[in-house]
C-alpha atoms as a printed R data frame, in Angstrom:
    type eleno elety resid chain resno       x       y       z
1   ATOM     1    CA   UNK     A     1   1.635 -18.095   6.479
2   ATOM     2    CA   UNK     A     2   0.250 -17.838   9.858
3   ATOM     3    CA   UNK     A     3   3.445 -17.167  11.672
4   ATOM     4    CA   UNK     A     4   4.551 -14.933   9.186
5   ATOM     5    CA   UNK     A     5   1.358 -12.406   9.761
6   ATOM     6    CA   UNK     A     6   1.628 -12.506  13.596
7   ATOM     7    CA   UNK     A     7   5.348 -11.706  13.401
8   ATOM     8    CA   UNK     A     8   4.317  -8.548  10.850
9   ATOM     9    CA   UNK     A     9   2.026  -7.695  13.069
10  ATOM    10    CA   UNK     A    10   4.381  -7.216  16.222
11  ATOM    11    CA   UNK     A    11   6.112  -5.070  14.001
12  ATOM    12    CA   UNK     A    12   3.461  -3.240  12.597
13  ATOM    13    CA   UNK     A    13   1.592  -2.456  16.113
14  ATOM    14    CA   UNK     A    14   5.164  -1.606  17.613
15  ATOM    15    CA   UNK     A    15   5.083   0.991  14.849
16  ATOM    16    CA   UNK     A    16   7.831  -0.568  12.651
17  ATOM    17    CA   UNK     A    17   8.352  -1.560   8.753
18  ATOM    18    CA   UNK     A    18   7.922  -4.660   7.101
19  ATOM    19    CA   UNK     A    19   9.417  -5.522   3.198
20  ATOM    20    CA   UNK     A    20   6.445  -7.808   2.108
21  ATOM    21    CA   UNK     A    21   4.953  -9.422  -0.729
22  ATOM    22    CA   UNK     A    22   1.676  -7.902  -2.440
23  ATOM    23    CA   UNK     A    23  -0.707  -8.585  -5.566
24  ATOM    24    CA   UNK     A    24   1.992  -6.499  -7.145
25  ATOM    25    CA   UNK     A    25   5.172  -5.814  -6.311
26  ATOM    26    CA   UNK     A    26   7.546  -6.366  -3.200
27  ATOM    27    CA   UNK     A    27   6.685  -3.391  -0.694
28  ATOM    28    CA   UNK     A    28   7.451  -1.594   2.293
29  ATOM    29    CA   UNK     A    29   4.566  -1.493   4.678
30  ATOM    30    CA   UNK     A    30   3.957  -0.045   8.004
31  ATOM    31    CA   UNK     A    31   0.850   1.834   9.480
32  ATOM    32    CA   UNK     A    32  -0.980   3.920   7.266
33  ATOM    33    CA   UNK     A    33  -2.453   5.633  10.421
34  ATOM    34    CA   UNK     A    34   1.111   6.579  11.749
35  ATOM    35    CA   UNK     A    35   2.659   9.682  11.034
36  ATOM    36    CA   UNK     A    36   6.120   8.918  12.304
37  ATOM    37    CA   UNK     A    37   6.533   5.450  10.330
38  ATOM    38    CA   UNK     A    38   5.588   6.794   7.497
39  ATOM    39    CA   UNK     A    39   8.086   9.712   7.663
40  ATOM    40    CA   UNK     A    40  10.376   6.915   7.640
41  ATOM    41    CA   UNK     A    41   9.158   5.135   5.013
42  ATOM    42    CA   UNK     A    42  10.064   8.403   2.943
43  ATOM    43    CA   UNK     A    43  13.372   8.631   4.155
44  ATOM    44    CA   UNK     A    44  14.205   4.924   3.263
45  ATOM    45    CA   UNK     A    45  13.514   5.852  -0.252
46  ATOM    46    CA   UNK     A    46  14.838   9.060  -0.388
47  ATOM    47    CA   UNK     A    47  11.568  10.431  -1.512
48  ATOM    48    CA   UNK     A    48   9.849  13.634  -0.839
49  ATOM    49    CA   UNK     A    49   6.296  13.237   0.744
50  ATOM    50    CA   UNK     A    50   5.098  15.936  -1.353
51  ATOM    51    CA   UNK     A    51   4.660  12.504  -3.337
52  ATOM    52    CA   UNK     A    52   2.007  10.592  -1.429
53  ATOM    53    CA   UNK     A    53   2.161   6.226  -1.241
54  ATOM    54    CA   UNK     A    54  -0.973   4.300  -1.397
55  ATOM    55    CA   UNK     A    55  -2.524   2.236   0.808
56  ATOM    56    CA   UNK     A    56  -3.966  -1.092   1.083
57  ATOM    57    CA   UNK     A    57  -7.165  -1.792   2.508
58  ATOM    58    CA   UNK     A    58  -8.545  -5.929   2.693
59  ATOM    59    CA   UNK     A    59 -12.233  -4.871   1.703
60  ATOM    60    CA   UNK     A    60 -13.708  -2.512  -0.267
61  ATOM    61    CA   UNK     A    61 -16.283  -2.190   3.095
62  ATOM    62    CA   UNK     A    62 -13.490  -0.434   4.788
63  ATOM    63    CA   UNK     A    63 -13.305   2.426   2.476
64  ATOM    64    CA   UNK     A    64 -15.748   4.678   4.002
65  ATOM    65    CA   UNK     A    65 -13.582   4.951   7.293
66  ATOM    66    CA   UNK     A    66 -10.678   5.982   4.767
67  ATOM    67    CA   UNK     A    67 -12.412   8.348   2.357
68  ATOM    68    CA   UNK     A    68 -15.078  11.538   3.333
69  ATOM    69    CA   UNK     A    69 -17.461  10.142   0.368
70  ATOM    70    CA   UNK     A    70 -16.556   7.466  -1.733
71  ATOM    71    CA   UNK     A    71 -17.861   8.021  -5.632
72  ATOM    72    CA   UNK     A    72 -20.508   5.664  -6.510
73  ATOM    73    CA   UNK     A    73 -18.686   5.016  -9.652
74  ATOM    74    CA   UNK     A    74 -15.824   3.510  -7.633
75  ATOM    75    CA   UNK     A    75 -17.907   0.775  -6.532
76  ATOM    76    CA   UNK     A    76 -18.225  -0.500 -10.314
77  ATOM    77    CA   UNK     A    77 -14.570  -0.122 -11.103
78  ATOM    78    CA   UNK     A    78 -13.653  -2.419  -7.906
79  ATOM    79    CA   UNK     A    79 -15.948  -4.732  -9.077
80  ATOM    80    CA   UNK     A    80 -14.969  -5.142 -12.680
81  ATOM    81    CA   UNK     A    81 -11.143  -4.868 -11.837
82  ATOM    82    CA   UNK     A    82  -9.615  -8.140 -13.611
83  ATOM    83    CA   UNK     A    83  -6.021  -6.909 -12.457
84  ATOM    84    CA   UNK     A    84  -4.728  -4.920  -8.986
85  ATOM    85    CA   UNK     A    85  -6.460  -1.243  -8.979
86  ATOM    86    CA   UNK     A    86  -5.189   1.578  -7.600
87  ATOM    87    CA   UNK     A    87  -7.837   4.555  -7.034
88  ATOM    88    CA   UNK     A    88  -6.931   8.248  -5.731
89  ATOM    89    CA   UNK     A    89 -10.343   8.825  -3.698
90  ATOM    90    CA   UNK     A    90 -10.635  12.835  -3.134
91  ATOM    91    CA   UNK     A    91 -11.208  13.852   0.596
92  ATOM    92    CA   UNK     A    92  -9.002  11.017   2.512
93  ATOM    93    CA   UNK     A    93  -9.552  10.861   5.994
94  ATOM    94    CA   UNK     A    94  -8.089   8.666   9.592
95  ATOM    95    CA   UNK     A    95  -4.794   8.262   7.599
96  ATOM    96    CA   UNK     A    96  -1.717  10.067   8.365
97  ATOM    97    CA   UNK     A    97  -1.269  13.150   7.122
98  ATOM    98    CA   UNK     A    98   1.641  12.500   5.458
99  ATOM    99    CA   UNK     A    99  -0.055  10.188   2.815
100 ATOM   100    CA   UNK     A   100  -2.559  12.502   2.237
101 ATOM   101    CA   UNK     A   101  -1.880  14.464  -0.855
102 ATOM   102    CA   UNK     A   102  -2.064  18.169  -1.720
103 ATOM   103    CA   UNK     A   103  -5.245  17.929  -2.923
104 ATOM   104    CA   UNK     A   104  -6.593  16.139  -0.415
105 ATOM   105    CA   UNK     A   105  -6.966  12.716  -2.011
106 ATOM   106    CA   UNK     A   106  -4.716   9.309  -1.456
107 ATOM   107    CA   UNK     A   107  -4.817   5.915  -3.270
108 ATOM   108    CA   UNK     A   108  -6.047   3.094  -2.067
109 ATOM   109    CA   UNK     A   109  -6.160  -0.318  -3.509
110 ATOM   110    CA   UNK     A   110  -8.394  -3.004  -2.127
111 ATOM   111    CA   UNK     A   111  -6.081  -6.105  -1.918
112 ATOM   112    CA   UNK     A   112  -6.784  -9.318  -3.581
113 ATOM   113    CA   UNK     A   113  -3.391 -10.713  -2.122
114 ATOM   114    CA   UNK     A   114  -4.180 -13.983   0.518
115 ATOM   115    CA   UNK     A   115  -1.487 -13.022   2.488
116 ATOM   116    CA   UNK     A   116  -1.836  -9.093   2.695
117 ATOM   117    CA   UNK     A   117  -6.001  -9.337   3.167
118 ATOM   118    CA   UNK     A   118  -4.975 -12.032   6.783
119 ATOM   119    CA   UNK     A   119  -2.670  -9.404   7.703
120 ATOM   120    CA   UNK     A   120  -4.617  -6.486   7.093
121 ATOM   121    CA   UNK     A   121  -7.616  -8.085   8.379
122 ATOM   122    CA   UNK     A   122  -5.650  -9.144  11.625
123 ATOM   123    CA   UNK     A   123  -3.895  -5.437  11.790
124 ATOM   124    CA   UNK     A   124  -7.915  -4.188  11.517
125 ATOM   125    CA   UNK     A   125  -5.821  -0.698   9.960
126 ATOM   126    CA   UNK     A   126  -5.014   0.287   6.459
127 ATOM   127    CA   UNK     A   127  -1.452  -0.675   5.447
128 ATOM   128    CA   UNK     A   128   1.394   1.666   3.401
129 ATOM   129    CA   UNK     A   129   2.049   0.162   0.371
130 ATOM   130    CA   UNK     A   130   4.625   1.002  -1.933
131 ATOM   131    CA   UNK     A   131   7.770  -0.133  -4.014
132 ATOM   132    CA   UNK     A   132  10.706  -1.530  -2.418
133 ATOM   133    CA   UNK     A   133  13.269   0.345  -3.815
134 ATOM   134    CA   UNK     A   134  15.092   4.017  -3.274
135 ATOM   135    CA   UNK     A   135  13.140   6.499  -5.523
136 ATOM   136    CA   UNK     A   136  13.936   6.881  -9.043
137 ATOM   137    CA   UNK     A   137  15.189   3.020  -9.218
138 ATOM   138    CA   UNK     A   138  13.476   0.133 -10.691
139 ATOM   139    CA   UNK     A   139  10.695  -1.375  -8.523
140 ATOM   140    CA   UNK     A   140  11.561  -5.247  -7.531
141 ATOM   141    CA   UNK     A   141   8.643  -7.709  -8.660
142 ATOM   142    CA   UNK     A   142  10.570 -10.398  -6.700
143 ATOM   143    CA   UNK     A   143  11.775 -10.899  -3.600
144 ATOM   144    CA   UNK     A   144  15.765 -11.395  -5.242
145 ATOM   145    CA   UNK     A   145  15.423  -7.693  -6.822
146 ATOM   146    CA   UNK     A   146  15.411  -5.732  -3.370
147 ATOM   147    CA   UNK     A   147  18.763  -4.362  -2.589
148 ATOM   148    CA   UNK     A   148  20.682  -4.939   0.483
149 ATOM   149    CA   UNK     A   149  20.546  -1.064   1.199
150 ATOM   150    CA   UNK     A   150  16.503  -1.524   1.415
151 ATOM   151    CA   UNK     A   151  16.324  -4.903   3.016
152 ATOM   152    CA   UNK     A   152  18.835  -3.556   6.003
153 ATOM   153    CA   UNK     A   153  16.233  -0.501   6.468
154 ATOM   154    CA   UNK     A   154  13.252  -2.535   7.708
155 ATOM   155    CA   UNK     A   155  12.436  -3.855  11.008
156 ATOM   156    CA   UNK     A   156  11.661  -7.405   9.544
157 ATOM   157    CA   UNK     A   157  11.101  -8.785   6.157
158 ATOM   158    CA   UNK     A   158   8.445 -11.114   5.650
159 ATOM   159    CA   UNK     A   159   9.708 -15.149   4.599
160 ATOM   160    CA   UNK     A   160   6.423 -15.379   3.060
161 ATOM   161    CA   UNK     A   161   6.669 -15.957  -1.092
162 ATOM   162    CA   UNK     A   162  10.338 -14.749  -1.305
163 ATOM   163    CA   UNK     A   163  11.099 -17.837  -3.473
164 ATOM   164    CA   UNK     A   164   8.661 -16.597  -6.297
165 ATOM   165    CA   UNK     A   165  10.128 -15.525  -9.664
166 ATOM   166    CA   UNK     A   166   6.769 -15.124 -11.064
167 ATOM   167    CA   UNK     A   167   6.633 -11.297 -11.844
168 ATOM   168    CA   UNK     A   168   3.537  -9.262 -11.470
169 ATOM   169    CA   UNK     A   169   2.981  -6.107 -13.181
170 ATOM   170    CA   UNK     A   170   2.050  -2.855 -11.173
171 ATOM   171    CA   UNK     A   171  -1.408  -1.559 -10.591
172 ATOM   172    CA   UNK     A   172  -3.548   0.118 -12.715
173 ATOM   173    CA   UNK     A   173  -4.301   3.708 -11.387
174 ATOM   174    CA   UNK     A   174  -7.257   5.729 -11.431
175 ATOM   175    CA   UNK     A   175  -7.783   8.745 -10.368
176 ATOM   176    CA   UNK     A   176 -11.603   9.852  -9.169
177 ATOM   177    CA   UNK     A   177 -13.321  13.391  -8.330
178 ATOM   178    CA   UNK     A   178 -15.960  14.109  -6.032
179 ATOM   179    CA   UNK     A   179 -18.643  13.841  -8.833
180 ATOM   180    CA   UNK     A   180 -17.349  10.662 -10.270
181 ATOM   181    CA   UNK     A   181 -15.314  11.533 -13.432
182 ATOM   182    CA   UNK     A   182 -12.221   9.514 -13.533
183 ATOM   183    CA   UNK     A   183  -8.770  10.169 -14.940
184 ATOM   184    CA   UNK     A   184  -6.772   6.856 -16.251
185 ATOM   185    CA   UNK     A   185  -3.149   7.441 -14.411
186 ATOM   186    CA   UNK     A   186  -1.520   4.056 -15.693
């Protein structure tokens, strides 16, 4: 696994994308803090950044350098999480601006992933998360679900896990306002 994260991180410092395994799904990652590799993260997938990606943080200690004023109630629902949890915090901040929605607000899920918390630790920066696959298609769960068209886009893909079959199931997704009401997304 070690070799793996240094070779994602020469990538991910030289401002390039990785395809990588997460507590979820296979993603495409790069710098959350850089605007230009996330513009092409959204042209990969054909998407339009009026729809933001989340990001992936390896502690929930991290989230005040990420978020203006993180609701107290967020705090508990980390904590109690039994599965991956997504949570669009309002007033995002240090993150490039194209993640940042409308509104304001981005997602952020604190990773639980062994691989993804070394890296992120390692990369000491927030990491773009989000579904391997052209918008509109089905996400892959595993590794053998990513189309060639996706794979060839990325500046390396990550040998870590891609002989798992196990499937995980997306995130759950919550969506919190500055005085900590919450809106269950999925």
């Amino acid at each position: 696994m070690t070799d793996e994260i240094n070779k994602a991180l020469d990538i991910l410092k030289d401002g390039g994308l990785i395809l990588y395994p997460t507590d979820t799904i296979w993603g495409i990652g790069c710098d959350a803090t850089n605007r230009d590799a996330v513009e092409r993260i959204y042209r990969i997938k054909k998407r339009d950044d009026s729809k933001s990606m989340l990001i992936l943080l390896d502690s929930e200690n991290r989230l005040p350098s990420y978020v203006r004023e993180v609701p107290e109630v967020a705090w508990e629902l980390i904590e109690a999480a039994d599965r991956p949890l997504t949570i669009i915090y309002p007033g995002a901040k240090n993150i490039a601006a194209n993640l940042v929605a409308d509104d304001g607000s981005a997602g952020i899920r604190i990773t639980r992933d062994s691989f993804c918390k070394s890296l992120i630790s390692r990369f000491r920066k927030p990491l773009v998360s989000t579904s391997a696959n052209i918008s509109g298609q089905p996400a892959p769960s595993i590794f053998s679900e990513i189309t060639s068209e996706i794979r060839d886009s990325v500046d390396y893909i990550v040998r870590w896990r891609q002989e798992d079959i196990k499937k995980s199931a997306p995130s759950s997704i919550i969506k919190l306002d500055n005085s900590g009401r919450f809106t269950i997304i999925r």
